[in-house]
C-alpha positions in Angstrom: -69.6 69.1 53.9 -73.6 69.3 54.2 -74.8 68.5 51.6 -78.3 70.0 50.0 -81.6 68.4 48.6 -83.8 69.4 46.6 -86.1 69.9 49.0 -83.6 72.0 51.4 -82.6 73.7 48.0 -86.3 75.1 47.6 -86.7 75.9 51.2 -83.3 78.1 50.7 -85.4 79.9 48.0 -88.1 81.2 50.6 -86.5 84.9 51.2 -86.8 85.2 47.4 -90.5 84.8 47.5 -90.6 87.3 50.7 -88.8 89.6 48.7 -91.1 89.3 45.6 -94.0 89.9 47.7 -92.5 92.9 49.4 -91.4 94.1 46.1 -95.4 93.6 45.0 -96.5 95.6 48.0 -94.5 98.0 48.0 -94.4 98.9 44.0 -97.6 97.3 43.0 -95.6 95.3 40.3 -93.4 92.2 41.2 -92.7 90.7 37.4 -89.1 92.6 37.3 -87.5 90.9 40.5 -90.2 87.7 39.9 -88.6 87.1 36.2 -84.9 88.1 37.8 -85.7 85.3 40.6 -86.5 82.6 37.6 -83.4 83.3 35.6 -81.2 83.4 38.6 -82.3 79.3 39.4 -82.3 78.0 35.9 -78.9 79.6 34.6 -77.3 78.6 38.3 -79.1 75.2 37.1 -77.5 75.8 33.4 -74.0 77.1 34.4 -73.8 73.8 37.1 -74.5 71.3 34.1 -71.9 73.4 31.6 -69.3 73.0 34.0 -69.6 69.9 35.0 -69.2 69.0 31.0 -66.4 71.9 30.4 -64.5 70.9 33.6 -63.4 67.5 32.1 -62.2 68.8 29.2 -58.9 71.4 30.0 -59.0 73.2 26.6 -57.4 76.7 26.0 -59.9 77.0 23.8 -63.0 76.5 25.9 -61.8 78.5 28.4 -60.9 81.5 26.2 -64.7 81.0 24.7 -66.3 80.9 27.7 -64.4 83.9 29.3 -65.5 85.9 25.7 -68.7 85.1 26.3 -69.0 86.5 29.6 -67.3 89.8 29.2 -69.6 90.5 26.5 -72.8 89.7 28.4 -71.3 91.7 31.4 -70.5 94.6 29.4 -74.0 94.7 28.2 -75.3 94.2 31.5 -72.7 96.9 32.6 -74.7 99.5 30.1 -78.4 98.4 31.2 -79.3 101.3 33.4 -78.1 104.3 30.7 -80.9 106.0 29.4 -78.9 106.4 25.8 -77.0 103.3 25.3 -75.1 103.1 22.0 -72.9 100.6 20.3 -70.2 103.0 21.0 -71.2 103.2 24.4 -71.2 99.3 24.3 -67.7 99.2 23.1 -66.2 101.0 25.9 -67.5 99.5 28.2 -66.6 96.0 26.5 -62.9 97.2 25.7 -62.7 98.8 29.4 -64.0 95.4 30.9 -62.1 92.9 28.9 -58.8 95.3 29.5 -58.8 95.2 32.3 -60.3 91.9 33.5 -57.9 89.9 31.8 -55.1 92.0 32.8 -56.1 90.9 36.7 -56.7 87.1 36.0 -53.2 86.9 33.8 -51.4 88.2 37.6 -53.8 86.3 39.6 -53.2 82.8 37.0 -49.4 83.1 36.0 -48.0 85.4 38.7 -49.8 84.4 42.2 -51.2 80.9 41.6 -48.6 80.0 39.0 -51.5 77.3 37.4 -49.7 74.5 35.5 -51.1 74.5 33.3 -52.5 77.8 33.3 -55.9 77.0 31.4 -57.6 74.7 34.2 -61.6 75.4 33.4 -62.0 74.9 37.3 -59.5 78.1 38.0 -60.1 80.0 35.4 -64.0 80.0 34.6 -64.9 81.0 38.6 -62.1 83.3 39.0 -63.4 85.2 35.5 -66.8 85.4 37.1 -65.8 86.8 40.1 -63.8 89.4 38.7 -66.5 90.2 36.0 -69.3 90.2 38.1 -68.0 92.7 40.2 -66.4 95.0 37.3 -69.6 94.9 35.6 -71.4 96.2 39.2 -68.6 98.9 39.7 -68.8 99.8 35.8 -72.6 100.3 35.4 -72.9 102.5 38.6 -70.0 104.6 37.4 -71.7 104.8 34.2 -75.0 105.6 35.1 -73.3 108.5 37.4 -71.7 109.9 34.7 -74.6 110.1 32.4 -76.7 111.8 35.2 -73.8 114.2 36.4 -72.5 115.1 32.8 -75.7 117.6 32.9 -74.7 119.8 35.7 -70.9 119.7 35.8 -68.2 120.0 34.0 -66.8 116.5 32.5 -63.8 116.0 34.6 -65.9 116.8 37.9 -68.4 114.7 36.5 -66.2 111.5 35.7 -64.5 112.2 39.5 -67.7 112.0 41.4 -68.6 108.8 38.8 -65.8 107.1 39.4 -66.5 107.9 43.8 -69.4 107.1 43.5 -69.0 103.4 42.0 -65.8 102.4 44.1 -68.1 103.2 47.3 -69.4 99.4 47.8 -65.9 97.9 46.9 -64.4 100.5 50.0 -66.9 99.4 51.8 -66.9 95.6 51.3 -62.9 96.4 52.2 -64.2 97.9 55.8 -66.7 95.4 56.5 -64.6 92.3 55.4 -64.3 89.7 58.7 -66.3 92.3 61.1 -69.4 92.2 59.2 -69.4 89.7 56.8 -67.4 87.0 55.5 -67.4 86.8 51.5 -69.3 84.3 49.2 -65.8 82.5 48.3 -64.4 82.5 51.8 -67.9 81.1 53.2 -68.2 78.5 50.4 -64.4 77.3 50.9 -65.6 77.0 55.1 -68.2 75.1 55.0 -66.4 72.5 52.5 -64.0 71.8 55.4 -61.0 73.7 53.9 -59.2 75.4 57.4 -60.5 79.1 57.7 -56.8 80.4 57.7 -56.4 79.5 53.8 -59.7 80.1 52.9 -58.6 83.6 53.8 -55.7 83.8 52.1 -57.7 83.2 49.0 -60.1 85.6 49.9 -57.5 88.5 50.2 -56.5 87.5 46.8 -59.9 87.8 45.3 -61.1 90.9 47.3 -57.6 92.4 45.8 -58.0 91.3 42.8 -61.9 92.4 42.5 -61.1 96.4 44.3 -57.8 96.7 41.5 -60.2 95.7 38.5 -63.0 97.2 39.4 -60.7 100.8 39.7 -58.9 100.6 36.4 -62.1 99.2 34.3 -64.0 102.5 35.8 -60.9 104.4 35.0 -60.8 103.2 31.5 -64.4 103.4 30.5 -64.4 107.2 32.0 -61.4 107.8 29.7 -62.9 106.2 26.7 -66.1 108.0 27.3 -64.6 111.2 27.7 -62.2 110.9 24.3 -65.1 109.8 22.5 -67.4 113.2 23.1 -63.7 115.4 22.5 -63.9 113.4 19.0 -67.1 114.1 18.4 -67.0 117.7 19.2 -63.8 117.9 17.2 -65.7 116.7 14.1 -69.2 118.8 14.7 
């Protein structure tokens, strides 16, 4: 395994700066990706030091913490781009997440990897991200669809060409799997010497894993959303 500097570590961080600059040149204002940039190093920074500390210490407890915490920062994340965000709104997205999220790391933790036990901070803390990361990205572009298309169409069409449009980039992630690119996981598994044939089985399990959650948390939120504004016109 190669292992990075400091020095090789801010060298890696050069694109960033291209980016910012492009993003300045192109938008006249470069604080939103420059400020995105900073956070992005000091909570990797953060997260590294937290789970170097949490990882010696196989809790239920932290684990179960930990995961809380991150479903509700990524169901708040989830809501950023809605124009009216409510504590409502919040919820569903929250209950929709968390549903569904844990639902996927319970198969994935006592079903496929059959952990023993079954609260190792190491397994369950990246696996958690992974799925919530990419639940969250599927969930906020759903959302944000159905807010715009809730205008112009009726709420079932609406919710349908929501829910398309946020499952397009895991379909395509599906496609472009091993012809176009090989996944974060997969890559990171590589280059620590781990033979590429396991790596991949791992990585089916996660791309699985991520596609499945991502579908039923959009489902759920577009069903809690919709059942929601039915209540509300029930009680006008």
């Amino acid at each position: 395994m190669i292992t990075l500097t400091l020095f090789d570590t801010l060298l890696s961080t050069i694109p960033l700066l291209l980016a910012v600059m492009l993003y300045q040149w192109r938008l006249g204002r470069s604080s939103e990706l420059a400020i995105a940039g900073a956070r992005m190093v000091l909570q990797l920074v953060g997260v590294g030091y937290l789970l170097s500390v949490l990882f010696n210490y196989k809790l239920p407890a932290i684990g179960l913490l930990v995961v809380s915490f991150m479903m509700s920062v990524s169901a708040w994340i989830a809501i950023r781009p809605l124009q009216q965000k409510s504590w409502a709104i919040f919820r569903h997205a929250l209950l929709s997440l968390g549903a569904s999220s844990l639902l996927h790391l319970c198969w994935i933790l006592f079903v496929v990897l059959r952990l023993d036990p079954w609260y190792q901070p190491q397994f369950v803390i990246p696996l958690a991200g992974m799925v919530l990361a990419n639940g969250m990205n599927s969930l906020s572009v759903g959302a944000e669809r159905l807010e715009a298309e809730r205008a112009s169409h009726p709420k079932s069409e609406a919710a349908r060409i929501a829910f398309n449009a946020a499952m397009i980039p895991q379909v395509n992630a599906l496609l472009a799997v091993g012809l176009v690119s090989l996944p974060g996981m997969m890559t990171g598994q590589i280059l620590s010497g781990i033979s590429p044939l396991e790596a991949v089985r791992y990585q089916i399990m996660v791309m699985s894993m991520v596609a499945g959650n991502s579908a039923l948390a959009l489902v759920l939120y577009l069903w809690l959303v919709r059942r929601g504004a039915v209540r509300d016109s029930e009680e006008a």
